[in-house]
MIKOLBA-147440 format. One line per field, with one value per residue (C-alpha): residue in one letter; x, y, z. Coordinates in steps of 0.25 Angstrom, whole numbers, plus 5000, padded with zeros to 4 digits. Layout:
! residues N
res	A | ...
px	X | ...
py	Y | ...
pz	Z | ...
//
This chain:
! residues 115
res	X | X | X | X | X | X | X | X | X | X | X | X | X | X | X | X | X | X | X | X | X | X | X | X | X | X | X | X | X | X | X | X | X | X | X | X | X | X | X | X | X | X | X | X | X | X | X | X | X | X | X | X | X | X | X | X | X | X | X | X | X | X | X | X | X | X | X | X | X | X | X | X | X | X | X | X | X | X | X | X | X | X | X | X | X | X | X | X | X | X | X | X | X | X | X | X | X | X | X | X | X | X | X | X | X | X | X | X | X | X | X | X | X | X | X
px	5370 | 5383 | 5392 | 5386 | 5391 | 5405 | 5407 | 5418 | 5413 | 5425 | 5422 | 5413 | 5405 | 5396 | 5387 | 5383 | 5374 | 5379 | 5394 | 5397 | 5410 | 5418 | 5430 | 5436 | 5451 | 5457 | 5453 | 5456 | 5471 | 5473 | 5468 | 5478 | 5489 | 5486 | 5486 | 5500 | 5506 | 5501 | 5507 | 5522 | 5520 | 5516 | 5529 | 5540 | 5534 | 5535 | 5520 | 5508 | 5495 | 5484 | 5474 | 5483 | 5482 | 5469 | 5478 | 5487 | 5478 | 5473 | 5487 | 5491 | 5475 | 5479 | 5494 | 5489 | 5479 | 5490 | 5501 | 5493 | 5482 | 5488 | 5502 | 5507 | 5520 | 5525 | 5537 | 5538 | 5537 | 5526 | 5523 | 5508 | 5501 | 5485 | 5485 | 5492 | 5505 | 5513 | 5524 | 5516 | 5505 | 5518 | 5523 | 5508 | 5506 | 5521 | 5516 | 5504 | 5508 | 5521 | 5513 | 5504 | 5516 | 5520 | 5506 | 5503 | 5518 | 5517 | 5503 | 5509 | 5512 | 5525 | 5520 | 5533 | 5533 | 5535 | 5543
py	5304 | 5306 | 5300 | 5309 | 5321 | 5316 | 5312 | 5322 | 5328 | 5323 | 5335 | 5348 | 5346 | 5359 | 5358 | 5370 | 5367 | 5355 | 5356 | 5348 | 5355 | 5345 | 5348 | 5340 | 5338 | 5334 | 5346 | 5355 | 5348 | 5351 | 5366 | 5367 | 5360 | 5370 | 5381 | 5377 | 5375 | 5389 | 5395 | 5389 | 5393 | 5406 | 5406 | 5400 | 5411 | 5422 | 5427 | 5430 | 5423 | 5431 | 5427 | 5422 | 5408 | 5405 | 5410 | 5401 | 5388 | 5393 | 5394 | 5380 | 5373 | 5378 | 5374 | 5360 | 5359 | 5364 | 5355 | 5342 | 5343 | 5354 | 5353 | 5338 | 5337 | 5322 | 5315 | 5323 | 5318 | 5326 | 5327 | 5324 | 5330 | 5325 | 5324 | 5336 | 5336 | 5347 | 5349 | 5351 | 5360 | 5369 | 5369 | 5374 | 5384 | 5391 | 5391 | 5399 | 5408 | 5411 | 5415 | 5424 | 5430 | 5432 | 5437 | 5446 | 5451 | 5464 | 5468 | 5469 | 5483 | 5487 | 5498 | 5508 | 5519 | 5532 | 5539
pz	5485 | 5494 | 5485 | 5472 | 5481 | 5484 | 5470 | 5461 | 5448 | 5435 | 5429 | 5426 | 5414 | 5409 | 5397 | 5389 | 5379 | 5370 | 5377 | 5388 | 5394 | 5404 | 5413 | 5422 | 5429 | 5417 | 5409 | 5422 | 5422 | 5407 | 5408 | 5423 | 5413 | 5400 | 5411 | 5414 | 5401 | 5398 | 5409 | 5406 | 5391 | 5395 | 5403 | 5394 | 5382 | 5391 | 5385 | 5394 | 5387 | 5389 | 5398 | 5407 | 5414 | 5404 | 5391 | 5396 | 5398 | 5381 | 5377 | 5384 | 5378 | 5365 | 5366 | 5369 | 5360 | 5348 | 5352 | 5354 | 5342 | 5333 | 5334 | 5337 | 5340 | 5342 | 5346 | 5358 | 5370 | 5379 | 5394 | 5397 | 5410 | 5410 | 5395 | 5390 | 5383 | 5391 | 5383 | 5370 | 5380 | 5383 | 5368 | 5362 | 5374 | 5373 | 5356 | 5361 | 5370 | 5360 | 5348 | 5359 | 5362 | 5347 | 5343 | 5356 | 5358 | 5348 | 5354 | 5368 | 5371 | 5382 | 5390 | 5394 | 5405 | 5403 | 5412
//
């Protein structure tokens, strides 16, 4: 009985109806590695994604998500961190926040003081 208690879990698996839903450290380090990539595309466009560090993570999801099942760019040579292709991460989440910016860029309103 001691030895069940001492045991770790792998992961957090939640089921909800017919869906089983798991997450475990690999899913957590591809979600802290998407949440970086973001951050860096939001950075080097110079756009602010809304929803901050989760717009981020959604930019960088779908960036990878383009770049490796879209959008397959071969004969380059890519740097993988934990199974995800960082350079083509980068490449798909700078495209995302830079059309954002092109689409969201006329609706934002400059506020000037009057004197």
């Amino acid at each position: 009985m001691l030895a069940h208690m001492l045991v770790l879990a792998d992961g957090v698996t939640i089921q909800i109806g017919g869906n089983a839903w798991s997450f475990n450290l690999s899913f957590l380090l591809y979600l802290f590695i998407a949440a970086i990539v973001g951050l860096i595309a939001e950075y080097i466009v110079g756009w602010r994604l809304p929803l901050g560090i989760i717009g981020a993570i959604i930019a960088a999801l779908i960036g990878i998500w383009l770049m490796t099942h879209l959008i397959v760019i071969t004969g380059v040579g890519d740097i993988f961190v934990f199974g995800v292709p960082i350079v083509r991460a980068l490449v798909g989440a700078i495209v995302l926040v830079a059309l954002w910016h092109l689409l969201t860029y006329g609706l934002v309103r400059h506020r000037y003081r009057r004197a």
